[in-house]
Residue, then its C-alpha position, 0 to 999 in steps of 0.5 A: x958031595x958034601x953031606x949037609x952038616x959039613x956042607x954048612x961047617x965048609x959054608x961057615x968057613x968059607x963066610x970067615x975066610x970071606x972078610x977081606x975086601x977084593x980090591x974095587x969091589x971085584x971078587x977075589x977068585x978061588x981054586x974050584x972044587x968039584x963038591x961046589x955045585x953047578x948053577x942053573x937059572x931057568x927064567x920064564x917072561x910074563x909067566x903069571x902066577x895062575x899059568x902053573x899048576x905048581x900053585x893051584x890053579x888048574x888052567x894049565x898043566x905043567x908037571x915038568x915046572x912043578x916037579x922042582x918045586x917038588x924035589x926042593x921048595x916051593x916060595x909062595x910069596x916070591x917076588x920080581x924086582x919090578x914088574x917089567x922085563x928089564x928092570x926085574x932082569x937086571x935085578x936078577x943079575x945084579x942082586x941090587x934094586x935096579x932103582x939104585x943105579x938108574x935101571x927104572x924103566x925098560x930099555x926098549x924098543x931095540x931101536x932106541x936100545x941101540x940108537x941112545x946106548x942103554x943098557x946094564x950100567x957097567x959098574x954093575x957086577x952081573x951074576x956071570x962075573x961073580x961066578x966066573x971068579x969063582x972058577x966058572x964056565x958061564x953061560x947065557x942062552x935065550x934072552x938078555x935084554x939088557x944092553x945090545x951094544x958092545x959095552x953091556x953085550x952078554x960076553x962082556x958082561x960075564x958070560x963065556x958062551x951066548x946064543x939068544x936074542x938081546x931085545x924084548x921079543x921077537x918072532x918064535x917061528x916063520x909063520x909059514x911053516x905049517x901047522x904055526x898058529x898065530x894070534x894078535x890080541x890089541x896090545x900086543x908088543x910084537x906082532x906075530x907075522x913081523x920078521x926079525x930085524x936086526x935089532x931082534x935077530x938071534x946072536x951067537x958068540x962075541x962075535x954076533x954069528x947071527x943064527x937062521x933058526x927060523x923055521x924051528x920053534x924057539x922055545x925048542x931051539x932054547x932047550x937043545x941048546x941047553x940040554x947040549x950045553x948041560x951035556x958038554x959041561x959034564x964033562x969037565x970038571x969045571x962047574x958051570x953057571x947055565x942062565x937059561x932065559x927063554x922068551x916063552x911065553x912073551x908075545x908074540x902069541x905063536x905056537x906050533x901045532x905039536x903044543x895047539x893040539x894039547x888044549x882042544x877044550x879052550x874055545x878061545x884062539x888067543x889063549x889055546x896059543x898062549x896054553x900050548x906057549x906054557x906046555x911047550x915051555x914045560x916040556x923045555x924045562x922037562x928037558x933040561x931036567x932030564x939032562x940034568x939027571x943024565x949028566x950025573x951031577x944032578x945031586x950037585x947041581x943048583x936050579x932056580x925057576x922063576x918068571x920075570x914079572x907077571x902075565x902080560x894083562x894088558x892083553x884082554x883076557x889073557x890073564x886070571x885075576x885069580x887068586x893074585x889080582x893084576x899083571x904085569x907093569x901093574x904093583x898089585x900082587x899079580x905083577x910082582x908076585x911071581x912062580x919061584x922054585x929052587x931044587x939042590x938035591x945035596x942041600x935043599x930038602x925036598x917037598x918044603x913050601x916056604x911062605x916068607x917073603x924072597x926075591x929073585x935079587x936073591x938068587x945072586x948071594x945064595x949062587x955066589x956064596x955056595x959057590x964059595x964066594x963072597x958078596x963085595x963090601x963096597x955097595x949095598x946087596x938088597x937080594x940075601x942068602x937063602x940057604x940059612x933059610x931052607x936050611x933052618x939054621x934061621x928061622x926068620x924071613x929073608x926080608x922085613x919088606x920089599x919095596x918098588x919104585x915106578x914113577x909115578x907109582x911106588x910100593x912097599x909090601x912089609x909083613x902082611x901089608x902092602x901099600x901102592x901109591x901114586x907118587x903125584x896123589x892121585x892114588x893110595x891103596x892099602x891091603x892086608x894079603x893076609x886077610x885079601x890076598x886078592x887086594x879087593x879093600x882099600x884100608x888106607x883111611x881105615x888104618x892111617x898108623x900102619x899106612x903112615x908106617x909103610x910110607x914111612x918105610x918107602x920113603x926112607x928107602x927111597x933116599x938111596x935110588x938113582x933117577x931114572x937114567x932114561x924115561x919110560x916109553x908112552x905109559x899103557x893104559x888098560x884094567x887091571x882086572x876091573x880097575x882102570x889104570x895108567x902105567x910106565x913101561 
């Protein structure tokens, strides 16, 4: 392994090297090298911010999610590309607001997935491909949601190995085996007691071997999967990219007892579940580490963990409202502020807490580039290169603004200020997160040149998106924590 200043004079080098356009935008591919290091994205769904202990919230213990903070660094002020499964996915994969191709809304339910072909536009270049230009062995286990037809089907879109499910959610485990316990909260998208169909199978391969692991806790299965898939990879000397997407802890709200017994102190069913669902989880990724380590690329080896979007608060008292308001589907901070920790042991100081704005669209760059690779030239990358960052060789942020567009709501977080409106004017609110964090005081008429500002900023960014290339399903209605609201799905 390189140390870090000749990891960054040999980073530098290869940015120069960079400066010719692949043709069409591809990649152009690189001799691998062993000192280039594995990549490892371990993805959470609707993992809210107060779900870890990592950020000082002690509802739920989770020492395995929060050691890679750290032995890295830890981002406070990290952020999803849409507060809602697919759009903030496709994001991830693409390094690009989803908005500018189209992917606005999800693409479920699976029926209508399938039934209209929707999916990840497929001129859209996924971090699987990049890095299989690169030399890659590529991998997806757990879920895609992003395509279930031929065309967006995880193995044509970059990925050499795949096993998982390609819908929103499906069941964790026959609820007749024993010790299952099952809840079904109003609102739930997926009922616990469903069987899996067709469309919310699990698929193995090109050739969709479909897999009968029903009587196996899923969020187990995921993490055999990888740690076996770790384990393999090292040895070769090839590097490899793992994306790691478990489906934990969306609902369906199922947890075996192994996980129910840790929580006897929480009187409520519904949330022991959903505790027991984030301790199985963090065992998961206890796991994963720990094959990691054995594997003997441990120094070498990239790891992301994040969550997709917030914790899914239309599920009554499901969520805390502390110390990030909201949750999923919603623009306040506690649907698009997210857990987000990176660990390089070869790179990545540990121990670092970094406060500026990142994204999880920059995950893509910072791969790609320490792959030895470089961003095409011929659109537009809204997710940056991290490492000059944790490296302090810039002292800046990643990004002056972030910014979100739902229709009808639409948002923009610059600086300290964050402003959501509805884009029909039903609504605008303006918070200082600085000040309130917990986005409790509208300053819009207080601050009328810094709302202009913000607004200004959004809609010149807006110039550049797509339309939706589908609708959104029946908007939900629900409080987000106290404040009554209609949001597109």
């Amino acid at each position: 392994t390189l140390g870090l200043p000749l990891a960054f004079a040999a980073l530098a080098s290869l940015l120069i090297s960079s400066c010719t356009v692949p043709p069409q935008g591809r990649l152009a591919s690189r001799p691998a090298s062993p000192k280039r290091p594995n990549v490892i994205v371990i993805l959470a769904d609707d993992l809210g911010y107060a779900d870890i202990s990592a950020y000082g919230v002690k509802r739920i213990h989770t020492p395995h999610i929060d050691a890679i903070g750290d032995q890295g660094v830890k981002f406070t002020d990290a952020y999803a590309a849409a507060p809602v499964c697919s759009p903030s996915r496709a994001g991830l994969q693409t390094g690009r607001n989803p908005d500018r191709y189209g992917f606005e809304y999800n693409n479920g339910p699976p029926e209508r997935d399938a039934r209209l072909n929707l999916g990840l536009d497929i001129g859209e270049i996924t971090i699987a491909q990049a890095l299989k230009d690169q030399g890659y062995h590529t991998a997806l286990i757990g879920k895609w949601h992003l395509g279930a037809n031929p065309d967006f089907y995880p193995t044509n879109r970059g990925y050499d190995d795949f096993v998982g499910l390609l819908a929103g959610a499906t069941s964790y485990i026959d609820p007749s085996v024993p010790g299952v316990h099952v809840a079904d909260p109003p609102n739930s998208s997926y009922p616990s007691k469903a069987a899996r169909s067709q469309h919310t199978a699990i698929y193995e391969g090109a050739e969709r071997k479909l897999v009968h692991n029903e009587t196996e806790y899923l969020t187990d299965y995921f993490a055999r999967r990888a740690v076996d898939y770790v384990s393999a990879r090292a040895k070769s000397d090839q590097p490899y990219f793992l994306y790691l997407a478990f489906n934990a802890p969306h609902d369906p709200l199922m947890v075996t007892q192994k996980y129910y017994d840790r929580f006897p102190h929480i009187a409520s069913e519904q949330n022991r579940i959903y505790a027991g669902m984030i301790s199985a989880l963090d065992d998961a990724v206890g796991q994963v580490m720990a094959a990691v380590k054995a594997s003997g690329e441990d120094r070498d080896t990239l790891v992301y963990f994040m969550s997709d979007n917030g914790c899914a608060a239309y599920i009554g008292g499901l969520c805390a409202c502390e110390p990030l308001r909201g949750g999923k589907l919603s623009h306040y901070e506690g649907g698009v502020r997210v857990p987000f920790m990176v660990r390089w042991p070869a790179a990545i100081k540990p121990g670092q807490v970094n406060r500026k704005m990142v994204s999880n669209m920059d995950i893509f760059p910072t791969s790609l580039i320490a792959a030895g690779g470089a961003l095409p030239k011929d659109r537009i990358y809204d997710g940056v290169d991290l490492m000059p960052f944790l490296s302090g060789r810039n002292t800046g942020s990643p990004h002056e603004a972030l910014m979100w567009r739902r229709t009808p709501h639409a948002s923009i977080r610059k600086g300290d200020w964050k402003m959501w409106k509805s884009t029909g004017g039903k609504f605008t609110l303006l918070f200082n997160l600085k000040a309130d964090p917990n986005e409790t005081t509208n300053l819009a008429t207080r601050e009328p040149a810094k709302l202009k500002e913000l607004n200004d900023a959004y809609e010149q960014w807006a110039k550049d998106l797509q339309d939706p290339k589908w609708p959104s399903r029946p908007a939900i209605q629900y409080d987000v924590c106290g404040t009554p609201f209609e949001l597109p799905i």
